[in-house]
Each structure stands twice: as C-alpha cells, then as structure tokens.
C-alpha angles and dihedrals in degrees: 000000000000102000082206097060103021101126106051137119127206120222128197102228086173142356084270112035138049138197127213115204125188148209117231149116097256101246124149100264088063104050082044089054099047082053104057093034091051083052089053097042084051094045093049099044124066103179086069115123084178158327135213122179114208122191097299102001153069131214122206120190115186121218096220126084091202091051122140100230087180088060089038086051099049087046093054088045087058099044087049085049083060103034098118139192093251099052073077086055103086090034116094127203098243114227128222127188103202125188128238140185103202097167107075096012099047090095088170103037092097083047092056096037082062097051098038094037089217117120119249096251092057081046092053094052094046088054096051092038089075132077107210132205118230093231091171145357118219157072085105125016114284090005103147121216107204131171166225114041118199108257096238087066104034117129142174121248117262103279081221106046114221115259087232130016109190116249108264099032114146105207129183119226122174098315106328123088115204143182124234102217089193145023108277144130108280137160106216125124100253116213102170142339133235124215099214120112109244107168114042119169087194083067131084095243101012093215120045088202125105133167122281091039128132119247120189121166121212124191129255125174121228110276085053082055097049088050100052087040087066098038122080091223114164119245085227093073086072092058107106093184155356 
C-alpha cells in the first residue's frame, strides 16, 4: 500500500460522486501529492465531470447518471494502493516572491506589536522570513491559505470581521497568512497589502496559484507600491522557478 496515502476513507456524497478524506499532519509533500494524484485520477478516468481537491480531501464528481460508483470506488482504491513516493519525484514546489507594503497598510500591526510585544519592524521580518506552502484556495475566489506563520507572530481572527478589507491585503490568523484577492469583509489581522493582481477573471485560469506552491513576501515601500498599482504587470513575473 501507497505510504503517501495509507490512512483514508471514501465516502458516497451522491449516486454519482465520492469523496476521499484522509488522515495526516498537512506538510508540502502532501498538498503536492493530492495534487499530482488528483492530475492521474483525472487522466485515467474519462467518466470524470470534474474533480477539486480541499485541505485533506478530493472530491469526484462522474459525468454519467448511470455510473457504478461502487466500480468507480474500488478503481480509485486501487489507484490510491499504487500511488508511490516517487510519482512526487519529477513534480517541483513552485516559488513565488511576492511584494508587500506593510507601513501605511499594515491597520493591526500596532495591534500585534502590543500582544506580541515585538516592534513592527521585527513583525515584519518574521512575516517575510518564512516561505509558506499554499496548502488551499477559498473562501473567496483566488484567496490563498498559506502557512505556516512563524509562532512569535501568530494571532486569532477579529472577533468582529471588518465590513470591508482592501483588495490585496496579506493578514495573519492563527498560523496561516493569506491574501484577499478582492475587496471583501474579513476578519484577519492585516499587516500590508500588495498591489499585484492575483485573481483575474479575464485569465485562463484567472489565478496561476495551485496547491503545493511556494509563497515568500518581500518589502517595498510605498512609492515602489504606487508604481506596480499602476503597472499591468503579470503575476507571473514573480514566479523564480518551476
């Protein structure tokens, strides 16, 4: 049996889909696993509609009303029985440098400086010192989970939520960072902002990231901001490798 995938139960959500749920600490080398084995069940399969993967969990829906989902089950068992270690080995993490004004857009870094009793350029340092896994993208389109903070900084979401959090603001709750990719309410603590567009519906698909890939944040100050707000410059031309 796959060492990957060894503890995981599959569950029937209708006469024509399944879920597979399993049982691990989240790391990188699982979200990058889900990922390729998510591309092979959808490449061998052909009765597939479609296919989404969550933190620790994939969703396949069938496009057939007649379907077996008992055969369909006992075929992704055995995919999941073969699935091995070294089906990771020709897959790479890939990295992206994205930019961040945290002086004039960070509204809860004096809030955190408080709690933490560090100052907020010794916050700032700890957030970009980290390279952080995209482990999911939701709640709202694009939105990128990414963990995992460093514990110095870490910090729980507003009990009340903010009407409105400005498109681009990086926040910090418990030990996840994530990026709002649009205007929206939100309750995480926000420590900057970046001006690249990261969710674009003009796009196929509108947002380059996946899960699996590598997220580090550097600092610009605000002029630099300013300059890459008013630019159209791709998101891809912060990605350092495949």
């Amino acid at each position: 049996m796959s060492q990957v995938f060894n503890k995981y139960k599959i569950y029937f959500t209708s006469p024509r889909s399944l879920i597979i749920v399993w049982e691990f600490d989240l790391s990188s080398k699982y979200i990058r696993a889900l990922q390729v084995f998510k591309s092979q069940v959808l490449s061998e399969d052909k009765d597939i509609q479609f296919i989404t993967s969550a933190f620790k969990s994939i969703l396949i829906k069938y496009r057939l009303n007649n379907v077996n989902i008992l055969d369909k089950k006992k075929s992704v068992e055995e995919q999941l029985n073969w699935f091995k270690e070294k089906d990771l080995e020709d897959t790479k993490s890939r990295l992206f440098k994205i930019p961040v004004c945290y002086n004039g857009f960070g509204l809860d870094l004096q809030h955190i400086s408080n709690q933490t009793k560090l100052n907020q350029s010794e916050i700032i340092k700890l957030h970009t010192g980290q390279v952080y896994t995209l482990y999911f993208i939701g709640f709202l389109p694009g939105f990128l989970y990414l963990g995992d903070v460093d514990k110095r900084i870490q910090m729980p979401r507003h009990q009340k939520p903010r009407p409105k959090v400005e498109k681009g603001s990086v926040g910090i709750a418990e030990n996840q960072t994530g990026i709002y990719p649009m205007s929206s309410p939100g309750g995480w603590q926000i420590i900057g902002q970046t001006p690249v567009e990261l969710f674009d519906v003009n796009q196929n698909p509108p947002s380059p990231f996946q899960p699996g890939d590598k997220i580090q944040f550097y600092t610009i100050d605000q002029s630099e901001f300013e300059r890459l707000n008013n630019s159209e410059i791709s998101i891809q031309k912060f990605k350092h490798n495949d």
